[in-house]
C-alpha positions as CSV (number, residue, x, y, z in Angstrom):
1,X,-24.3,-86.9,0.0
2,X,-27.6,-88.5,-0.5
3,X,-30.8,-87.6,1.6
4,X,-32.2,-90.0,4.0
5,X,-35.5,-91.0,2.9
6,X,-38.1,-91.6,5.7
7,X,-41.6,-93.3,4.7
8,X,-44.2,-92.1,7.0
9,X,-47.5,-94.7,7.1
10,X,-50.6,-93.3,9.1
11,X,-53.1,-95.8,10.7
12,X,-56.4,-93.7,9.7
13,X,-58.4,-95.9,11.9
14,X,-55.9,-95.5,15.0
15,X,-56.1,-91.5,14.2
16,X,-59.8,-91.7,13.4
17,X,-59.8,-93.6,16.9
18,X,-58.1,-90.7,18.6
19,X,-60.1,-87.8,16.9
20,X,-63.4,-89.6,18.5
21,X,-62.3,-89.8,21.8
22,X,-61.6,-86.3,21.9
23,X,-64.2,-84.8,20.4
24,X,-66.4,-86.7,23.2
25,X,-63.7,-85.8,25.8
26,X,-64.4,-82.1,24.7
27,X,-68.1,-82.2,24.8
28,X,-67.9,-83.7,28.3
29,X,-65.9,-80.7,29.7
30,X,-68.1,-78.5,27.4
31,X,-71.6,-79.7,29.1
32,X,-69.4,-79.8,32.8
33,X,-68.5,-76.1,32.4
34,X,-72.0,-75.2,30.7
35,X,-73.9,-76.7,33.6
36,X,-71.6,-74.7,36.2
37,X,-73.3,-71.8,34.9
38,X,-77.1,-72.9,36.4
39,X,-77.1,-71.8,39.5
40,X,-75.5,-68.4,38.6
41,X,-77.4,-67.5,35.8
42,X,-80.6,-69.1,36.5
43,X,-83.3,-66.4,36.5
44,X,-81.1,-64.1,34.3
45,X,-81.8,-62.2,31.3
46,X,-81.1,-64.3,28.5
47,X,-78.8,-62.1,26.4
48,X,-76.9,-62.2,29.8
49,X,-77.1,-66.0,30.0
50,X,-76.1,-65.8,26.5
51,X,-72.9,-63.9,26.6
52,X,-71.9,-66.4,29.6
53,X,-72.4,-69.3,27.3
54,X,-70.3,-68.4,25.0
55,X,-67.3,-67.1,27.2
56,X,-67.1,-70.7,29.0
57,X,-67.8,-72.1,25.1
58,X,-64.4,-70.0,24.2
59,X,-62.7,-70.6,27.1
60,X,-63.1,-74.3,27.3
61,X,-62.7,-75.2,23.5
62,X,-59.5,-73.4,23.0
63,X,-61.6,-70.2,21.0
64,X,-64.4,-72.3,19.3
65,X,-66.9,-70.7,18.6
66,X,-71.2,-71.9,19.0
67,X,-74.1,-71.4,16.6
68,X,-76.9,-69.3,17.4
69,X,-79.8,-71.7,18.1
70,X,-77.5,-74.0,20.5
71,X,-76.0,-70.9,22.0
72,X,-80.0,-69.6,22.7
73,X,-81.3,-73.2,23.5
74,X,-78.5,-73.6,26.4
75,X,-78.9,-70.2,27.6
76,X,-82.4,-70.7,28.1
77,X,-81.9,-74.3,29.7
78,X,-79.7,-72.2,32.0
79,X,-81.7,-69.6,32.4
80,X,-84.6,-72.0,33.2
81,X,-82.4,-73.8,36.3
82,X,-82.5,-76.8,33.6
83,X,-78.9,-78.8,32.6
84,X,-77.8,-78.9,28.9
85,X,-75.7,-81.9,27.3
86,X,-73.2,-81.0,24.3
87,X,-72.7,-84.0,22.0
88,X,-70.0,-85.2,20.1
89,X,-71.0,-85.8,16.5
């Protein structure tokens, strides 16, 4: 018996469409759940601020993980009472 054969065809620009949208999608809920943080942590230590940071960075990117100068540059926006926007790149 012969095996079906089944062409797949992607549409990179559909898929490069989709991969776009939600990386900006993910920095939006990134920079929502980042700003959350102010008015708990403003004032705080910033290793505290720090280690907040990058539990809601885990938490809300399914484990992804932050470098060290945006993890310290949002903590001390934080810290500061300031507001921090993550951008898609």
């Amino acid at each position: 018996m012969a095996k079906p054969r089944v062409k797949v065809t992607i549409n990179k620009g559909a898929l490069q469409k989709v991969a776009r949208q939600a990386t900006r999608d993910l920095a939006s809920k990134l920079t929502r759940a980042l700003n959350a943080l102010t008015p708990q942590y403003q004032g705080r230590p910033l290793d505290e601020v720090k280690r907040a940071v990058q539990q809601t960075w885990a938490r809300n990117s399914g484990g992804g993980s932050i470098t060290d100068p945006e993890l310290t540059e949002f903590a001390e926006k934080i810290a500061a009472g300031g507001r921090v926007e993550v951008r898609a790149k």
